[in-house]
C-alpha positions as CSV (number, residue, x, y, z in Angstrom):
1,X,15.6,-3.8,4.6
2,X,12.0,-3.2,4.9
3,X,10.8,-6.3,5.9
4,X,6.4,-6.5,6.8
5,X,7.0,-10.4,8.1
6,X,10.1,-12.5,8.9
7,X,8.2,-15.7,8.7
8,X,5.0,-16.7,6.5
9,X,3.1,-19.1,8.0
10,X,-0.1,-20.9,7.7
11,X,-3.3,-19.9,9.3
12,X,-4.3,-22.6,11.5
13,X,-6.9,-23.5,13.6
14,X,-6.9,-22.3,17.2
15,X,-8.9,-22.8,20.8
16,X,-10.4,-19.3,21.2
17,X,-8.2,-17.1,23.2
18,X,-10.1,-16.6,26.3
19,X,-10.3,-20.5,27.0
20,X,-6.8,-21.4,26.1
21,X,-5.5,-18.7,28.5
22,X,-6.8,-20.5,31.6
23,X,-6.2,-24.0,30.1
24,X,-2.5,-23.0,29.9
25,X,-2.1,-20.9,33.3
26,X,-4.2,-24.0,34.7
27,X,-1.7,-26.4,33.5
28,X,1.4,-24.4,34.5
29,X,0.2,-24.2,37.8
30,X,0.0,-28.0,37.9
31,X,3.1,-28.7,36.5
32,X,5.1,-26.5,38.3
33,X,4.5,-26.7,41.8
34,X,5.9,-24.2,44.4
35,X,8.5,-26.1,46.0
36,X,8.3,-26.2,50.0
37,X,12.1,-26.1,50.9
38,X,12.2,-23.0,48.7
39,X,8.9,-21.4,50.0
40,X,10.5,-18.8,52.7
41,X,13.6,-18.6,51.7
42,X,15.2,-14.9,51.2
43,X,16.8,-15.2,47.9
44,X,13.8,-16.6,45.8
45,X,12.4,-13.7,43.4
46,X,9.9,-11.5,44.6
47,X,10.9,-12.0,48.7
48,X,8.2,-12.5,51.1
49,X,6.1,-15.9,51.2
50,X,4.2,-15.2,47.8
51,X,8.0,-15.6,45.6
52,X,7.2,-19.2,44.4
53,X,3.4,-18.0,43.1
54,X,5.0,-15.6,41.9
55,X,8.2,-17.3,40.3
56,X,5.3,-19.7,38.8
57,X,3.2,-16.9,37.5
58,X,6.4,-15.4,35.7
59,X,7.0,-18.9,33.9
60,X,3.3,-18.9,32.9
61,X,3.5,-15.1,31.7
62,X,6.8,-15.9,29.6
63,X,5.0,-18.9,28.4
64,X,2.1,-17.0,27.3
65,X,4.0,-14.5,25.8
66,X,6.0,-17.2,23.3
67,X,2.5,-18.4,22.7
68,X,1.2,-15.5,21.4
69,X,4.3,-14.8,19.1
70,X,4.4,-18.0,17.6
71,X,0.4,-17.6,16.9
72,X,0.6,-14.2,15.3
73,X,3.3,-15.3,13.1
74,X,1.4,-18.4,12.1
75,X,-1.6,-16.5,11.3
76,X,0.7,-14.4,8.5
77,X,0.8,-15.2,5.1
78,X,3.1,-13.5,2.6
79,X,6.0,-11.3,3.1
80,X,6.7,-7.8,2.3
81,X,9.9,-6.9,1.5
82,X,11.4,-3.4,-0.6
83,X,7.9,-3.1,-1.8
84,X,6.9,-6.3,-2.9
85,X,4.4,-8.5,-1.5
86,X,5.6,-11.9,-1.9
87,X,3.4,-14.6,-1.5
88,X,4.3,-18.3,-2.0
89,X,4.2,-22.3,-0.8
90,X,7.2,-23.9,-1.0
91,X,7.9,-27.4,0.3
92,X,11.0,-30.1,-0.4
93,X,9.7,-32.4,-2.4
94,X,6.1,-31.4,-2.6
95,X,5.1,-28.0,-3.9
96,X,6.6,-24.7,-5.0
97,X,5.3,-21.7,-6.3
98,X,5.7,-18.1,-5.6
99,X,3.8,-15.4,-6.6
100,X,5.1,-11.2,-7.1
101,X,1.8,-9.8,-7.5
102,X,2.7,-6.4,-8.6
103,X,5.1,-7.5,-11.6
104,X,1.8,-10.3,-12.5
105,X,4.3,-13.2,-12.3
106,X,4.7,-16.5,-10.7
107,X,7.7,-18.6,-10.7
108,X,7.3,-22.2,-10.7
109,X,3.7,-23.7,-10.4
110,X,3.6,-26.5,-7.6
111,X,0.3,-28.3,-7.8
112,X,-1.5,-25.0,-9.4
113,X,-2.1,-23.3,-6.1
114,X,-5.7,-21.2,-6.5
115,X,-3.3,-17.9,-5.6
116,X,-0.8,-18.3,-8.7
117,X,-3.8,-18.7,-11.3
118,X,-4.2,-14.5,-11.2
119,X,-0.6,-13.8,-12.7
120,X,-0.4,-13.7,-16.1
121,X,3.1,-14.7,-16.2
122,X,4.6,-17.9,-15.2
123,X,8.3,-18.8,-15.0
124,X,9.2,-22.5,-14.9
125,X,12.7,-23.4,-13.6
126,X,12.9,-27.2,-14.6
127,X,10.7,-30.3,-14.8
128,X,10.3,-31.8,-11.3
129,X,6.9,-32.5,-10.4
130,X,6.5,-30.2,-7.4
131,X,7.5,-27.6,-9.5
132,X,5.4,-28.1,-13.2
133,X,2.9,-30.3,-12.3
134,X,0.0,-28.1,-11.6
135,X,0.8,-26.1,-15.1
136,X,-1.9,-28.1,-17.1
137,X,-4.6,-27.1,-14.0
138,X,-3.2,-23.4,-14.0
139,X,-3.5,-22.9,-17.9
140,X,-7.4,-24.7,-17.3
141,X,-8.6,-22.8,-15.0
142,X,-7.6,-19.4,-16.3
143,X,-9.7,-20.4,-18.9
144,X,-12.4,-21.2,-16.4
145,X,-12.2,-17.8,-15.5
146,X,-12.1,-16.0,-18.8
147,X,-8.9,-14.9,-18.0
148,X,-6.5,-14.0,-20.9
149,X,-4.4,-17.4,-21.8
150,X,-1.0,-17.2,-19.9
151,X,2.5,-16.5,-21.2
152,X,4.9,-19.7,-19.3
153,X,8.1,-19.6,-19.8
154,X,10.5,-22.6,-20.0
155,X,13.9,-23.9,-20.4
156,X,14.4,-24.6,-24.2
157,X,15.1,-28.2,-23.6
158,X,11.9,-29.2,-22.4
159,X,9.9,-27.1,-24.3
160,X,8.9,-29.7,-26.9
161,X,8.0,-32.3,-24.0
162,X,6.2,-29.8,-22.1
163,X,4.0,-29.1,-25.4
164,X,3.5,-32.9,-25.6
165,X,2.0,-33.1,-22.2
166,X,-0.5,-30.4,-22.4
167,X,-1.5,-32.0,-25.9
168,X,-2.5,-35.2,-24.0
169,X,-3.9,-33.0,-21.1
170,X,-6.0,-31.6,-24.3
171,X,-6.7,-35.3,-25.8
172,X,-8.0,-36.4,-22.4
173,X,-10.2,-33.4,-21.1
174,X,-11.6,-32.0,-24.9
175,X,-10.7,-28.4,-23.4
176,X,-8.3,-25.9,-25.4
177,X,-5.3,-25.0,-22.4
178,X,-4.6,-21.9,-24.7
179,X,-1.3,-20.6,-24.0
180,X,1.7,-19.0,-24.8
181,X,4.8,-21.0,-24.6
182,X,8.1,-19.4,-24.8
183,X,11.5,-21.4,-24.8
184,X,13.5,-19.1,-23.2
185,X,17.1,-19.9,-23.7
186,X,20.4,-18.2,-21.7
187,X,21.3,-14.7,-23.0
188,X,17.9,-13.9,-24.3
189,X,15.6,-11.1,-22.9
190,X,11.9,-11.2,-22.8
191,X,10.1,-7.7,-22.8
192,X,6.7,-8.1,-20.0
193,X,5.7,-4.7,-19.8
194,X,7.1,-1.6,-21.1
195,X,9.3,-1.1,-18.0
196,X,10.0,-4.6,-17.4
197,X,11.7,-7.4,-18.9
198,X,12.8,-10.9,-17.7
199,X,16.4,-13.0,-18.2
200,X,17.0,-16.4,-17.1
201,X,20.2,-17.4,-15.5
202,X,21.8,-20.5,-14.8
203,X,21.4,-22.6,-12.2
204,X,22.5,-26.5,-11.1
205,X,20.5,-28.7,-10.1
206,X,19.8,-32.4,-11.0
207,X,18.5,-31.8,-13.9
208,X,18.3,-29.1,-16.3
209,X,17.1,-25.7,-15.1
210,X,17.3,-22.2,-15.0
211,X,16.4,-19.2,-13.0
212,X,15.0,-15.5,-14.1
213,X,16.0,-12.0,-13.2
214,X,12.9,-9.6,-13.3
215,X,14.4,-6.2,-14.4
216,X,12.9,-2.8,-14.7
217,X,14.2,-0.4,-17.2
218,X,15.0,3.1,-16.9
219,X,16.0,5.5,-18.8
220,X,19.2,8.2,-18.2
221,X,19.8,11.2,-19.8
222,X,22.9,10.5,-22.3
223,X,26.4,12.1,-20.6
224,X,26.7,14.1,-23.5
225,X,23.6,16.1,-22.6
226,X,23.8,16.3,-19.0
227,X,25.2,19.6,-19.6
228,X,22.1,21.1,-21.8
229,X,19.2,23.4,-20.8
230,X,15.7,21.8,-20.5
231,X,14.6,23.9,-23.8
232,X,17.6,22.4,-25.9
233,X,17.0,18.9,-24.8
234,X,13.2,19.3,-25.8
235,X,14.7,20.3,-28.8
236,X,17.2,17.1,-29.6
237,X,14.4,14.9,-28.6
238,X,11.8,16.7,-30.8
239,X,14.6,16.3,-33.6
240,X,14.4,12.4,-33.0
241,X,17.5,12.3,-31.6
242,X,18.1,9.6,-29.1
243,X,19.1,11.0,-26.0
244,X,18.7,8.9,-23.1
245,X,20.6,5.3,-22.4
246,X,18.5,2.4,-21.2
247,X,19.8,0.8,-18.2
248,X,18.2,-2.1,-16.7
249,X,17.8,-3.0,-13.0
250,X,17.9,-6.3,-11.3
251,X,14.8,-6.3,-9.3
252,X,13.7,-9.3,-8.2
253,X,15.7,-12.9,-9.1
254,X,14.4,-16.4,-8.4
255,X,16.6,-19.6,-8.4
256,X,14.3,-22.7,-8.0
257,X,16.3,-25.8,-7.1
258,X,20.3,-25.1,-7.3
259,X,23.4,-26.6,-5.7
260,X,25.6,-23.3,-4.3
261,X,26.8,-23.0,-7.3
262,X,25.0,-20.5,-9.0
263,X,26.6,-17.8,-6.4
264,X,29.9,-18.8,-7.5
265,X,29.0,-18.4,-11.2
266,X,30.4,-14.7,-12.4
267,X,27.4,-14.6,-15.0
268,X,24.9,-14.8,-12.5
269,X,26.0,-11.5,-10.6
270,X,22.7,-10.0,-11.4
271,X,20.8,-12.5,-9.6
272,X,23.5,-11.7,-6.7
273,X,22.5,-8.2,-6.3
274,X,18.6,-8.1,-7.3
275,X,16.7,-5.7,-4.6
276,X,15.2,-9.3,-3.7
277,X,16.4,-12.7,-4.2
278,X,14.2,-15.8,-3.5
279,X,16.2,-19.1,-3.5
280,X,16.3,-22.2,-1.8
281,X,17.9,-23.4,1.9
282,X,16.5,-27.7,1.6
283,X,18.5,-28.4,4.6
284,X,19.0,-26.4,7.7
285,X,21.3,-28.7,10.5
286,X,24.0,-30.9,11.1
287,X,21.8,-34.0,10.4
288,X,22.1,-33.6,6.6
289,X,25.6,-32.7,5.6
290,X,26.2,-30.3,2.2
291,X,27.5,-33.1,0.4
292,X,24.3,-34.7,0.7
293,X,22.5,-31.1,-0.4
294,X,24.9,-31.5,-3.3
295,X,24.4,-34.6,-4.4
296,X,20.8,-33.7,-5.0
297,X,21.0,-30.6,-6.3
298,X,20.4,-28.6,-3.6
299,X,21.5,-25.9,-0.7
300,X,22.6,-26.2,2.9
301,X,21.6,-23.2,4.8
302,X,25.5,-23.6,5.7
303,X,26.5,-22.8,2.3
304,X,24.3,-19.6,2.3
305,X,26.8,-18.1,5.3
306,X,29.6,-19.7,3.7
307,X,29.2,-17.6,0.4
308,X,27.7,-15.2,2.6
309,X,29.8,-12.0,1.0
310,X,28.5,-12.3,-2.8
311,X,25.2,-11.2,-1.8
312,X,24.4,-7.9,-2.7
313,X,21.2,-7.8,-2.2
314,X,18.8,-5.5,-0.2
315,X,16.6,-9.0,1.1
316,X,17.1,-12.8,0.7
317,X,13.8,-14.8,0.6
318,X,14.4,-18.4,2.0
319,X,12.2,-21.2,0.0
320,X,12.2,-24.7,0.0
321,X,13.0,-26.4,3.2
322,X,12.9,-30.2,3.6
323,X,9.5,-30.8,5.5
324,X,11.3,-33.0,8.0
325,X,11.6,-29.4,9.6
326,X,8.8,-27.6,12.0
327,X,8.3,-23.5,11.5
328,X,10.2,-23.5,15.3
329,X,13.8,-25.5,13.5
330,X,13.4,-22.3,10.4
331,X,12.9,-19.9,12.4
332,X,16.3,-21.3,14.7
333,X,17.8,-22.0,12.1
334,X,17.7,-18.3,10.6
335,X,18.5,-16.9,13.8
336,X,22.0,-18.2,14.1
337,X,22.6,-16.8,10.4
338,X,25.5,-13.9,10.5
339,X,23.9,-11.1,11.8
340,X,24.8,-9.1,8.8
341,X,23.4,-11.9,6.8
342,X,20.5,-12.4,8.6
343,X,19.1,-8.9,9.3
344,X,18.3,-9.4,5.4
345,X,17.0,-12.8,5.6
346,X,13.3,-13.8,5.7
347,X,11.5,-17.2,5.1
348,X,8.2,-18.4,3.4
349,X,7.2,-21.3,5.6
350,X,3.5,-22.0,4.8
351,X,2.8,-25.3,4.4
352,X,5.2,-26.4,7.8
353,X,3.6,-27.4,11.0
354,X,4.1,-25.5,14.4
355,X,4.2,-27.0,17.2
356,X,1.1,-24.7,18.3
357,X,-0.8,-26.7,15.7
């Protein structure tokens, strides 16, 4: 897996460097006190009478250290995995929407984060709030921008009622919201570029939704032919004979909201061994059991390395955690993940607090 970031976190707001180095060594040294009894004794680290100034600068060194991990990774945004950049917010409850620049899509539309309003392509999963309610303020400011009126793709059962709502979004602001609004049903393939087409799959949450497999399409020379010289194939194909097979390829796949589920479901292997799969992990500990996942709709991260074998794909992108959770409980939380399982796994966290905030 060729992973640029295991974690994408937000930039925050830091003391400049210089200053918070001494503040911290300053407070270390005050916390942590050489003890007396321990002052000339022979088996402290580093011998002599210096070993508990030293034994202190050591803490403050290791402390420093996890410091400046944990402020480099906040300062990240986006991942990069098997050559996509992935960016994305995606919080419980709140907001979700990611972005795959280089296929122009976004999945799901959160509050209409400024980020998503480039792609020209938008994939909804299903109806909740945090995941269509920025649609009418994506579709307006495209238009703000002169930007070509979006395709958005839906679930065909609230196509109709997603029509309705921009209608009243039209009624109340006197603006146009041109777009292209495709009920895209099970089964059905939508062609986005000449190499790339998108399927939806199906998912199970709490209420109706889907997710989407972003394919690109190659094309193999026919068995039949393999055996030919360049100069007769040039000639078959000049002829209008057909002779390459279309095969598509599971690039990227994106669940939304799902119970487990979905893994278990022997029509969604594609989605099972995309190059990249993005999908959710709500809840990552023992204080939420999977029943209660399930009984909302969602994923424990416990079900992930239960089902762990039925992923065949190159990266797994983590979405969606419950915001009772810091950036330090995700990225715990990953590290106890199979290591098979988790030298594949990375997580978009922006939008979580760190507890270097």
């Amino acid at each position: 897996m060729a992973a640029g970031a295991l974690f994408s976190l937000p930039s925050l707001r830091l003391l400049p460097r210089a200053s918070t180095r001494v503040s911290r060594f300053h407070t270390l040294a005050v916390r942590k006190p050489v003890d007396p009894s321990t002052a000339n004794s022979g088996g402290r680290r580093g011998g002599g009478k210096g070993g508990g100034l030293l034994s202190v600068l050591d803490r403050a060194l290791a402390d420093e250290e996890e410091y400046r991990r944990a402020r480099a990774q906040v300062q990240r945004k986006g991942v990069e995995v098997e050559g996509y950049a992935i960016e994305g917010i995606s919080v419980g409850g709140h907001e979700t929407c990611v972005t795959v620049p280089s296929l122009n899509v976004a999945f799901d539309i959160g509050r209409g984060p400024q980020f998503a309003v480039s792609q020209d392509y938008l994939f909804i999963t299903h109806a909740h709030l945090d995941h269509i309610g920025g649609l009418p303020m994506y579709i307006a400011t495209r238009g703000l921008y002169n930007l070509k009126p979006p395709t958005v793709f839906v679930p065909p059962c609230i196509r109709d009622d997603v029509e309705d709502l921009l209608q009243v979004h039209r009624r109340m602001s006197q603006i146009e919201l041109k777009v292209e609004l495709v009920a895209l049903d099970l089964g059905e393939t939508y062609e986005i570029r000449n190499d790339l087409v998108a399927r939806p799959f199906q998912t199970y949450h709490a209420i109706p939704s889907q997710g989407y497999v972003i394919y690109s399409i190659r094309r193999k020379l026919k068995k039949q032919y393999a055996h030919l010289k360049g100069s007769q194939i040039m000639k078959l194909k000049q002829s209008g004979t057909e002779i390459t097979d279309t095969i598509l390829y599971p690039e990227v796949a994106f669940t939304g909201d799902t119970k487990s589920d979905f893994i278990l479901d022997p029509r969604n292997a594609d989605a099972l061994r995309a190059k990249v799969l993005i999908t959710e992990a709500t809840f990552l500990d023992d204080n939420v059991d999977v029943e209660h996942a399930r009984e909302h709709g969602h994923m424990h991260l416990s079900e992930i390395m239960e089902h762990s074998q039925w992923f065949r794909n190159e990266t797994i992108v983590l979405t969606h955690f419950s915001n009772r959770y810091s950036l330090e409980d995700i990225r715990q939380a990953v590290s106890r993940l199979q290591p098979k399982l988790h030298s594949k796994v990375v997580a978009i966290t922006e939008g979580f607090k760190s507890e270097y905030r």
